[in-house]
VOPAGU-2260 file (C-alpha; in pm, 1 decimal, decimal comma):
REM VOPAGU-2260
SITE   aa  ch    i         X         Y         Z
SITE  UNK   A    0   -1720,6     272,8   -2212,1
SITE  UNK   A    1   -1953,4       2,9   -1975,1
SITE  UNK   A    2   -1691,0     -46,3   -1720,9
SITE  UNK   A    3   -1668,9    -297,2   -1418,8
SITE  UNK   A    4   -1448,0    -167,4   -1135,7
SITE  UNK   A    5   -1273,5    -440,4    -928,3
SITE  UNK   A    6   -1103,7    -338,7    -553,0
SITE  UNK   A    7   -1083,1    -366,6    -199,1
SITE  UNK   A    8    -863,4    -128,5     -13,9
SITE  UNK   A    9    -900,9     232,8      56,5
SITE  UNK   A   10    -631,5     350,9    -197,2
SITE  UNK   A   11    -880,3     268,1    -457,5
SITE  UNK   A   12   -1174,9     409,8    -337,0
SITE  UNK   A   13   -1063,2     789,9    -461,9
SITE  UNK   A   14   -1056,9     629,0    -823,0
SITE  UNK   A   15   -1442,3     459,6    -799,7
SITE  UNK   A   16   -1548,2     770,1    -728,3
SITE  UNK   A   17   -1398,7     988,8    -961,1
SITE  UNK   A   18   -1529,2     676,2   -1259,6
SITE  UNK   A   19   -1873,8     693,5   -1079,9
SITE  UNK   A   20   -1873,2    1074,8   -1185,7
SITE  UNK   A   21   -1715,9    1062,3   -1535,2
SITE  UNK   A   22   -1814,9     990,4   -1874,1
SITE  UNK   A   23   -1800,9     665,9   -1843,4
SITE  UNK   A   24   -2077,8     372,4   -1812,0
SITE  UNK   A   25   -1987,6     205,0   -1424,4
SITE  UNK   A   26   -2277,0     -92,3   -1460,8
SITE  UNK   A   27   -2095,2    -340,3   -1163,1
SITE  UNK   A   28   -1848,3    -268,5    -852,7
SITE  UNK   A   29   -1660,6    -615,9    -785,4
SITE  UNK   A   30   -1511,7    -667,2    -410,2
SITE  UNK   A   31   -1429,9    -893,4    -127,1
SITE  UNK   A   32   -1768,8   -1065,1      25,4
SITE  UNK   A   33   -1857,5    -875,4     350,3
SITE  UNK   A   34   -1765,7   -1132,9     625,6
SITE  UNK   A   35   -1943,1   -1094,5     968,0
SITE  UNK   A   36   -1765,5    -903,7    1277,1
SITE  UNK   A   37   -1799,8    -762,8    1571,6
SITE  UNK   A   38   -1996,9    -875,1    1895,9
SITE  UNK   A   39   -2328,9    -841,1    1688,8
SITE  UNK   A   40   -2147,9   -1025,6    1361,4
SITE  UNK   A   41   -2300,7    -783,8    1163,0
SITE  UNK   A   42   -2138,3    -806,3     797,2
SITE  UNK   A   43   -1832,2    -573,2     761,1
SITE  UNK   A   44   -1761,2    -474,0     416,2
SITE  UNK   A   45   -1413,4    -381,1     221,4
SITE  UNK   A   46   -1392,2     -11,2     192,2
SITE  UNK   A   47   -1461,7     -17,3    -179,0
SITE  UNK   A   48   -1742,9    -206,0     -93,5
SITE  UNK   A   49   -1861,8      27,7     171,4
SITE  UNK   A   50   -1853,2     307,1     -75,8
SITE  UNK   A   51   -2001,4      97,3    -342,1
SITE  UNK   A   52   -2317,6      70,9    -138,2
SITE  UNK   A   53   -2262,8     416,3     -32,8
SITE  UNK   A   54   -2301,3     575,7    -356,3
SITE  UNK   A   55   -2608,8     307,5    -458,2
SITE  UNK   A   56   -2399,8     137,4    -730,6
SITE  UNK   A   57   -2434,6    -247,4    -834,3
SITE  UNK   A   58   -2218,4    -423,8    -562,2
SITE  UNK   A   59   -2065,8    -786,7    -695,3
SITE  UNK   A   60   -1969,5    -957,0    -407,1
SITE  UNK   A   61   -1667,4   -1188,9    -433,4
SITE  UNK   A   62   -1636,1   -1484,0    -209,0
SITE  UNK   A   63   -1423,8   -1668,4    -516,1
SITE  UNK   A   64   -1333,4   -1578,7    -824,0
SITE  UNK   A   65   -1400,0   -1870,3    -982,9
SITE  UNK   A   66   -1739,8   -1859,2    -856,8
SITE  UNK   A   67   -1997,9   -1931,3   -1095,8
SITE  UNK   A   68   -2220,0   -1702,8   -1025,3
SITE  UNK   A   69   -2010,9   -1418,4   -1010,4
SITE  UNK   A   70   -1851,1   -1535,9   -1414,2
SITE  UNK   A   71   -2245,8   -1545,3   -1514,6
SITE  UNK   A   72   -2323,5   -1203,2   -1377,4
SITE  UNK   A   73   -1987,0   -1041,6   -1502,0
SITE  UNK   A   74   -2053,2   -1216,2   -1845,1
SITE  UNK   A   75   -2442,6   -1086,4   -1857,4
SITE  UNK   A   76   -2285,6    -720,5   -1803,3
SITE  UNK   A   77   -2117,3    -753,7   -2105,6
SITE  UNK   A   78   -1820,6    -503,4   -1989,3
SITE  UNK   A   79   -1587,9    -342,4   -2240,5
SITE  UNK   A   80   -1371,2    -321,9   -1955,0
SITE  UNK   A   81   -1266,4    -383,8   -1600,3
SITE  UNK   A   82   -1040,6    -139,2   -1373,5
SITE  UNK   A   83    -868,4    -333,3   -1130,2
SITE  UNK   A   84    -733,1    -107,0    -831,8
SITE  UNK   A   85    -573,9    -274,3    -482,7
SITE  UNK   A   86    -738,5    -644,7    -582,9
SITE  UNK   A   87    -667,9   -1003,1    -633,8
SITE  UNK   A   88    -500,6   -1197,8    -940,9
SITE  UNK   A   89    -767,0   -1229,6   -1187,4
SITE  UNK   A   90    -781,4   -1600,4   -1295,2
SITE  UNK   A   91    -802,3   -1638,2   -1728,8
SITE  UNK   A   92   -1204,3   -1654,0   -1740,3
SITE  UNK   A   93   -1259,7   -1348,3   -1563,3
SITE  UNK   A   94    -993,3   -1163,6   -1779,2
SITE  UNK   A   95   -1214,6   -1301,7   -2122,2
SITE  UNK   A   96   -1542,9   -1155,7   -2009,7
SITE  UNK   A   97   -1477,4    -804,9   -2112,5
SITE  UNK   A   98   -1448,3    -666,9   -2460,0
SITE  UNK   A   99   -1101,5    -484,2   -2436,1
SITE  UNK   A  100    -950,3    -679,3   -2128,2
SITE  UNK   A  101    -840,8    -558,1   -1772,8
SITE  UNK   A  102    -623,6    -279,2   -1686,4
SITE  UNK   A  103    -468,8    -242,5   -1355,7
SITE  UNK   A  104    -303,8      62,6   -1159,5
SITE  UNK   A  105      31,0     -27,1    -960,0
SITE  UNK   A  106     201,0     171,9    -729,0
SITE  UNK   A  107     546,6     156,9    -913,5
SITE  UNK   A  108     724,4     216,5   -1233,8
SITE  UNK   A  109     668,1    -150,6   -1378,7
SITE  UNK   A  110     890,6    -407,3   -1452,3
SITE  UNK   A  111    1025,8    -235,5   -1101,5
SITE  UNK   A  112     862,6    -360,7    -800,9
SITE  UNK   A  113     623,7    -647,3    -942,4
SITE  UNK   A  114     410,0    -788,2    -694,7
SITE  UNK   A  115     217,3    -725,9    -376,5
SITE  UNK   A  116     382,5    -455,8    -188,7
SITE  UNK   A  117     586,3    -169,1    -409,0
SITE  UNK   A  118     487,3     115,1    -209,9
SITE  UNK   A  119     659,2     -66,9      63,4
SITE  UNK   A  120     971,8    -189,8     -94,4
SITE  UNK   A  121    1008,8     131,2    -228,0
SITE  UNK   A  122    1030,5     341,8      92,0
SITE  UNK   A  123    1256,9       7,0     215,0
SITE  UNK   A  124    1487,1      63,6     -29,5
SITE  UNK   A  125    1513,9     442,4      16,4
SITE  UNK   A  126    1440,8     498,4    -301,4
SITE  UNK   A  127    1398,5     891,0    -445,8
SITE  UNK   A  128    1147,1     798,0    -694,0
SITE  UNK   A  129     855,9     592,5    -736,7
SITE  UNK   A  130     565,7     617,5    -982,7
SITE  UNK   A  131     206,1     463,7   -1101,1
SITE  UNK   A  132     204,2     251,7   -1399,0
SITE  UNK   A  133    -145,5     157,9   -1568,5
SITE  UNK   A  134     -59,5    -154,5   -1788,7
SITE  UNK   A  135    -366,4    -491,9   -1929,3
SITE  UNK   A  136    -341,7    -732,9   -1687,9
SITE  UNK   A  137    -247,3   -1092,6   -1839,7
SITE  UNK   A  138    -172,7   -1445,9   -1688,1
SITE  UNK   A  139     155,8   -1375,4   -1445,4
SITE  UNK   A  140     188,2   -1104,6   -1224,8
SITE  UNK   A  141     239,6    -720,4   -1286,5
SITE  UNK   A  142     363,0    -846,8   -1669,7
SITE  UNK   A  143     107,3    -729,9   -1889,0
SITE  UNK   A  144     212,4    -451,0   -2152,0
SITE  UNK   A  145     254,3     -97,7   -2044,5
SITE  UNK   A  146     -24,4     147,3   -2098,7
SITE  UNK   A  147      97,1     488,1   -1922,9
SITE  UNK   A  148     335,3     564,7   -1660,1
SITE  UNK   A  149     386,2     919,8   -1419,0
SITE  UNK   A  150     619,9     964,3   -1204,1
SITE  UNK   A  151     635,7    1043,2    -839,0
SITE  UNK   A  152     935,7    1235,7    -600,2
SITE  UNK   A  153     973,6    1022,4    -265,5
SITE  UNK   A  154     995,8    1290,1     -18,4
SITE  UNK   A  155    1207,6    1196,0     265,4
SITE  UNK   A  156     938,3    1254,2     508,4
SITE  UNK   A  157     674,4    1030,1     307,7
SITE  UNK   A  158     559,4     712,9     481,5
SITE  UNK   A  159     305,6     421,4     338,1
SITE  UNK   A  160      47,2     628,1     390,8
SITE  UNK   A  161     171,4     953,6     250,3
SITE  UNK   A  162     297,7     799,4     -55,6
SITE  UNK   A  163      15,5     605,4     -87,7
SITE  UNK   A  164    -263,9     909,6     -99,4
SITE  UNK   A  165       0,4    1079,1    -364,7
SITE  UNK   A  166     -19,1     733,6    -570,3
SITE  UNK   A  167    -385,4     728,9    -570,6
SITE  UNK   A  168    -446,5    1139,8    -648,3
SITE  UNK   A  169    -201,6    1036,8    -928,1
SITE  UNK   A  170    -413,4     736,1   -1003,3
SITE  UNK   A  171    -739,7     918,6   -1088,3
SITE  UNK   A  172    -551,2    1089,4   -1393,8
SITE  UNK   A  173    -379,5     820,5   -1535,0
SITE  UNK   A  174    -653,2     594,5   -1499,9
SITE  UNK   A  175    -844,9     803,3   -1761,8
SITE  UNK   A  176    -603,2     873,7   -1977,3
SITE  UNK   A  177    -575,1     497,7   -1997,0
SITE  UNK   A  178    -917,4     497,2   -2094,7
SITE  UNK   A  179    -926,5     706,5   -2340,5
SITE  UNK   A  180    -613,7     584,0   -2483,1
SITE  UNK   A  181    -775,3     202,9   -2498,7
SITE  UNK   A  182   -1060,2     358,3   -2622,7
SITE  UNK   A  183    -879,8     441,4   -2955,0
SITE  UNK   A  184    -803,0     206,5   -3255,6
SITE  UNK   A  185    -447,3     210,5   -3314,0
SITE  UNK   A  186    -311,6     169,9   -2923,3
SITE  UNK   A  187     -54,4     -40,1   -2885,0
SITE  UNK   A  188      90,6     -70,8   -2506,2
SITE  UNK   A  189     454,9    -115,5   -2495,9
SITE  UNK   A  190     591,4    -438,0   -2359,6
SITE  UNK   A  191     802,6    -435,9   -2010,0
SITE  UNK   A  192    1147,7    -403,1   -2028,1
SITE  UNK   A  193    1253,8    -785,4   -1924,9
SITE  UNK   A  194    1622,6    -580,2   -1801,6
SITE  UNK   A  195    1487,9    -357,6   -1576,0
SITE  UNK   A  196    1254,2    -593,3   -1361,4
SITE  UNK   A  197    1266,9    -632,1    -987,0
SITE  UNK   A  198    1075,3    -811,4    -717,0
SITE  UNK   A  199     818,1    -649,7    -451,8
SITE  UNK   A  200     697,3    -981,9    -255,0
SITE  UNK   A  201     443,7    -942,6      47,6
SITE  UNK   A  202     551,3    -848,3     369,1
SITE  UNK   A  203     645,1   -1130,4     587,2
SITE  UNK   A  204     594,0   -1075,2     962,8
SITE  UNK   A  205     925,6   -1120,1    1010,8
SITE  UNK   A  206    1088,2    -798,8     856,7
SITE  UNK   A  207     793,8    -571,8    1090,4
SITE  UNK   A  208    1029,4    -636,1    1379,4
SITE  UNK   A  209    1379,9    -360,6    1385,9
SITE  UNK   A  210    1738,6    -480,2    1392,1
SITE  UNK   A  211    1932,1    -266,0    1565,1
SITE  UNK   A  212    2271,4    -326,9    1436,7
SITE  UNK   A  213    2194,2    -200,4    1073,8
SITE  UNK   A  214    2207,6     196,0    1056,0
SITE  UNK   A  215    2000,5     473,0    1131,1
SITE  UNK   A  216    1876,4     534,5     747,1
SITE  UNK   A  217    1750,4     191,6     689,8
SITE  UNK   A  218    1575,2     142,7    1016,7
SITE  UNK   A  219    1407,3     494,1     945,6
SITE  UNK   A  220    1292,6     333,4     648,5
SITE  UNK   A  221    1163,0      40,6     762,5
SITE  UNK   A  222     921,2     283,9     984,4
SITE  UNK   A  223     825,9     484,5     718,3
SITE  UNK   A  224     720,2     174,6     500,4
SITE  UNK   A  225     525,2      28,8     804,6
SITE  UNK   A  226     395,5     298,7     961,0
SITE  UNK   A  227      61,9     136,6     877,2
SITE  UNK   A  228     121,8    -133,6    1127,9
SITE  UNK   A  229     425,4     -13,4    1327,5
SITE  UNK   A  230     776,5    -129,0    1291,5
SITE  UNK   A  231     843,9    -289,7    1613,9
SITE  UNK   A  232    1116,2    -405,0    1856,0
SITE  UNK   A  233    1109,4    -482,2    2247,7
SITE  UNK   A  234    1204,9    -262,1    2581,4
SITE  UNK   A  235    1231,6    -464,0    2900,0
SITE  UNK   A  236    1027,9    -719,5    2784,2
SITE  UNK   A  237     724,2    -573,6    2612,9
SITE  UNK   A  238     693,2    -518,5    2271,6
SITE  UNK   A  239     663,7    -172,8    2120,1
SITE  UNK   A  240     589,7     -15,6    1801,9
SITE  UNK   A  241     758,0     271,2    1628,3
SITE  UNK   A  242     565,3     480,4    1409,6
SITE  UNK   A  243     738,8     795,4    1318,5
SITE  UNK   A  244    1120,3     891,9    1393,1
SITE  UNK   A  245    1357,5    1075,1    1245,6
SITE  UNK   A  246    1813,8     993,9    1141,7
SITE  UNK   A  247    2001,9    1204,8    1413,4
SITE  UNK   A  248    2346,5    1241,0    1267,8
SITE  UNK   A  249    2535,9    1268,1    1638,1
SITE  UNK   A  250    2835,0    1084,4    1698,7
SITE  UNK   A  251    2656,2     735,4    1751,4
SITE  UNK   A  252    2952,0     597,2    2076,8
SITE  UNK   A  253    2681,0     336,4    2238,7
SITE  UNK   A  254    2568,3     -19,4    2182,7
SITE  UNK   A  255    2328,0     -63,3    1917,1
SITE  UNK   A  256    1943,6     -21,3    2065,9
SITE  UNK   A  257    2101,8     131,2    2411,8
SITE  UNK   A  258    1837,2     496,3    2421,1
SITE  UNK   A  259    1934,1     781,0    2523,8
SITE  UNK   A  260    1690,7    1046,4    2719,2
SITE  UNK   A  261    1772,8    1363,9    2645,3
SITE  UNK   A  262    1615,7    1702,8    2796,8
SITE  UNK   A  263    1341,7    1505,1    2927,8
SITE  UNK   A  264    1191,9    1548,2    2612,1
SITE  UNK   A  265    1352,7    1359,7    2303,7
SITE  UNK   A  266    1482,9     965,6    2285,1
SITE  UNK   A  267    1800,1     868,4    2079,2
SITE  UNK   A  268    1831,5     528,5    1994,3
SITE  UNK   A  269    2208,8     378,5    1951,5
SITE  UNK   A  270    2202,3     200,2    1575,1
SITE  UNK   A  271    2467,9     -16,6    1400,8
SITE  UNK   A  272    2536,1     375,1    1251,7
SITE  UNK   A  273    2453,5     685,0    1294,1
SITE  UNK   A  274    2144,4     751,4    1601,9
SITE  UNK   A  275    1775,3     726,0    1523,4
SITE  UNK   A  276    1539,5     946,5    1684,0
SITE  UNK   A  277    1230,2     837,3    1820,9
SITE  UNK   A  278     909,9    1034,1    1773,3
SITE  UNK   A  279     554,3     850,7    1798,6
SITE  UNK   A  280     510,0     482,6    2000,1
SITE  UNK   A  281     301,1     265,9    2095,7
SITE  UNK   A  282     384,1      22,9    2420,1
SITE  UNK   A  283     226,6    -332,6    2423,0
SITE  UNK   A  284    -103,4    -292,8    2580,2
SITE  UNK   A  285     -81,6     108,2    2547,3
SITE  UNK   A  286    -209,2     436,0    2335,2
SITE  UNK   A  287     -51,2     542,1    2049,8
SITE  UNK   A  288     165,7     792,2    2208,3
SITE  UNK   A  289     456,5    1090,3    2111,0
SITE  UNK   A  290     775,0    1041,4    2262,9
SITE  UNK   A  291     731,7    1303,8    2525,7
SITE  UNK   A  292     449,4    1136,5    2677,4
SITE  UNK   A  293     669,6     794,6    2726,6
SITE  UNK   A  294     942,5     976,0    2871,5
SITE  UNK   A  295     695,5    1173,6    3109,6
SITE  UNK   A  296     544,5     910,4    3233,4
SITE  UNK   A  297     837,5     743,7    3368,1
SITE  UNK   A  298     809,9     423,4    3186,6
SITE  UNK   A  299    1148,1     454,3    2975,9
SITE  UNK   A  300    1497,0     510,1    3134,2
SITE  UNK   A  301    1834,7     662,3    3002,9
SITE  UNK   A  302    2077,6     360,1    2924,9
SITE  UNK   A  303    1725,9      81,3    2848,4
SITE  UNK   A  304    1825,5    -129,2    2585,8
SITE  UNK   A  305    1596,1    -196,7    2309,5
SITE  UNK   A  306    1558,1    -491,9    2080,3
């Protein structure tokens, strides 16, 4: 099939490759419009649209998408289909300008976790299970019929970025299954179960920064879902970022945030329940750093209260 592929983040990038070398006819690559950056504002594109370049493929930048250059060129391409991966919501006269629609990969098992951040809300939730779901992409979000679905063990030491690697391995398969089962004349996707839908809204700043009072479990959550940008919380009045830790099941007896040094080596944090270990950090204005290093260098103190 003549397919257009439409992303911008890393997680898709494993998938344009794999369609670059398949069977399959990749005549355009759709992303973001590089923007200039830097001291030399030199234009800095999306990582899809770094690799599209890489790999010498027809980039389609995309300032708007309801440009009107970018509907002519997508219409003169005359697409059977479009692979969305990590994009934007497709407006209705992008979605008519291929033959057989748009299909989209999400990073849950859809109607669960509709909208911008499943992987996230998943790890949140501390949830055992997760999956990809390919599914045709129609005028609301994340509610177009089902095409496939696979699923995918949470491990308890997966973070975003873990989970998000096994997502996108997972992707590549799925994705061509998809296209071979769209491909066929008597597909018919199955429509979401309206029963079993739930909500995955983008992260708000707000929920990046720890509360101390709820337990151990959920604030190790909260890191693992962030660990992109750093769950973070305050220590003597400078912000500091968490990025890996661990549930310590001691007998939590302090104030919730008071730490903890122990052996001169390891920090326990005091939570609502149960005691969170810390293991990686990051101190406003600092390296990323392990634990060890922090307490080595004499910046933290037993009985420092965090939050």
């Amino acid at each position: 099939m003549k397919i257009i592929f439409m992303g911008n983040s890393i997680i898709a990038c494993p998938i344009l490759n794999s369609l670059n070398n398949s069977k399959h006819d990749l005549i355009g690559v759709v992303s973001n419009s590089p923007k200039p950056a830097g001291r030399g504002r030199s234009l800095m594109y999306s990582p899809v649209g770094q690799l599209t370049n890489e790999l010498g493929l027809n980039f389609i930048p995309a300032k708007s998408l309801n440009d009107k250059v970018l509907i002519d060129t997508l219409r003169k391409l005359e697409a059977d289909i479009f692979v969305v991966v990590a994009f934007r919501i497709l407006p209705k006269i992008i979605l008519s300008l291929s033959k057989k629609g748009a299909i989209n990969l999400h990073g849950s098992l859809l109607p669960k976790y509709r909208g911008a951040a499943p992987i996230q809300h998943s790890l949140l939730n501390g949830d055992k299970l997760t999956g990809v779901s390919t599914f045709f992409i129609d005028s609301n979000l994340d509610t177009g019929p089902i095409i496939l679905q696979k699923d995918i063990p949470i491990e308890d030491q997966d973070t975003f970025d873990s989970l998000s690697k096994k997502m996108s391995k997972e992707g590549i398969g799925i994705i061509f299954e998809s296209l071979d089962l769209v491909d066929t004349v008597d597909f018919k996707p199955a429509p979401q179960i309206e029963a079993e839908i739930s909500h995955a809204p983008k992260i708000s700043n707000k929920m990046y920064e720890i509360d101390w009072s709820t337990s151990a479990t959920q604030i190790n959550n909260k890191i693992r879902a962030l660990s992109y940008a750093g769950a973070f919380t305050f220590i003597n009045g400078k912000r500091i970022k968490i990025f890996k830790s661990k549930v310590d099941l001691g007998i939590n007896s302090k104030p919730p945030g008071e730490i903890s040094i122990v052996d001169k080596t390891r920090i326990i944090a005091s939570c609502g329940s149960e005691n969170l270990e810390l293991l990686e950090i990051q101190i406003e204005s600092k390296r990323r750093m392990r634990v060890e290093q922090w307490v080595n260098g004499n910046q933290v103190n037993d009985g420092d209260l965090l939050g």
